[in-house]
Structures are given as C-alpha cells and as structure tokens.
N, C-alpha and C positions, 0 to 999 in steps of 0.2 A: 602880659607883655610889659608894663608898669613896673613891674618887679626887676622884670631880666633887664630893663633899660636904665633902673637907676644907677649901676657904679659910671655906666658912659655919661649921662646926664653930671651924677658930681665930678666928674675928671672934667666935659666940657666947661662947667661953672667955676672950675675952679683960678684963682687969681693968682697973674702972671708974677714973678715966675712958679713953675707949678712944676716939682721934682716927680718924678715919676721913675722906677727904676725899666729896664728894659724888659723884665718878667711881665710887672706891669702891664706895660705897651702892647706887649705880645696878646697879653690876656683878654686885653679889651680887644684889639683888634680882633683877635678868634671869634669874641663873643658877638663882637656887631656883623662878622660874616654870616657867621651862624644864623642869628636874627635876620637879615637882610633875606638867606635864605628859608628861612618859616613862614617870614612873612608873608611869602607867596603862596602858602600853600593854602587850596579849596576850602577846604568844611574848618568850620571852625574848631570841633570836636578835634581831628587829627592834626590841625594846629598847635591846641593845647599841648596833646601828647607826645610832639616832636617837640615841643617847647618845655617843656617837663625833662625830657628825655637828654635833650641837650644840658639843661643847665645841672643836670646829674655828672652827666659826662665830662662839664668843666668844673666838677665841685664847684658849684655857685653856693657860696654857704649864706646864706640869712634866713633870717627867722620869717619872716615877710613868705618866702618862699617855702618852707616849710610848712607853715600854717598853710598854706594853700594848696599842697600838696596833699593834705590829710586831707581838708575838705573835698578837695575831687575824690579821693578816694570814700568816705563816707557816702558822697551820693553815688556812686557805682556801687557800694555796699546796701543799700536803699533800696537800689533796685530788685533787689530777690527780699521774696517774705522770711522766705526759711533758712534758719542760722545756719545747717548745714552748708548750704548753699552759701551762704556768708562768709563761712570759712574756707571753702575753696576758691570761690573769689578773690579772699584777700590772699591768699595764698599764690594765686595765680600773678595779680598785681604785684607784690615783691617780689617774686620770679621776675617780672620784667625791671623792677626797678633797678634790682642786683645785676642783672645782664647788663645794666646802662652803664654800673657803676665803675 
C-alpha cells in the first residue's frame, strides 16, 4: 500500500504553488478512490491482488511496484515443487495480469 500511496503523498508534500496539469488531478483522484476502495476489503491476501490489479489497470509505472510484483509472484511460484506445475502457474498469473492490463 506504501507503494500505491506514494505519488498522493508527493503531490500532498509538495510546496505551494504546486502545478499540476488536470490529467494529473484526475489521476490521483482515480487512484485515491480506488485505494479508499481496497482498503476495505477482508483478507489481506485478496487485498493484495485487487491492489496489484488496480495499479495495472491505471498503469501505475514504478520500479518499487514492479519489484514487488515479481516477488509475489515467486512466492506463489514456491509454492508447487514441480517445475511443471511452475510453469502453468506462471502461466496462469500473466493470464490475469494481461486481463488487468
């Protein structure tokens, strides 16, 4: 959540006057609805993956979130022994990423 919260945290820090074009505005606003709505949601695990899912959906591009993404993916790769398995896992995971995208 740290991640998805940082461009709102620098646009709030940021010192008056602070241009912003209306794309922008728009952007963040989207973003903080979206979070507002994650927020709430139960398990923490389908937290994650609506927060994943989301910041795909608004091309949220940084590196921060990327790294982060691979490693949840790794430990759901983890979890089966056999590479077979492995590979239709990751298989299955980009299926949904791509669906988000």
């Amino acid at each position: 959540m740290t991640i998805a919260l940082h461009p709102l945290l620098k646009f709030a820090a940021g010192a008056p006057p602070h241009s912003c074009t209306f794309q922008e505005l728009n952007y963040l606003n989207l973003l903080a609805e979206a979070l507002r709505a994650v927020a709430f949601s139960a398990e923490l695990a389908a937290q994650t993956q609506q927060l994943m899912q989301l910041l795909v959906y608004l091309n949220f591009n940084s590196f921060r979130f990327f790294s982060f993404c691979v490693q949840v993916y790794r430990e759901k790769l983890a979890e089966t022994d056999r590479v077979t398995d492995q590979i239709g896992k990751a298989a299955c995971l980009s299926k949904k990423l791509i669906r988000h995208w």
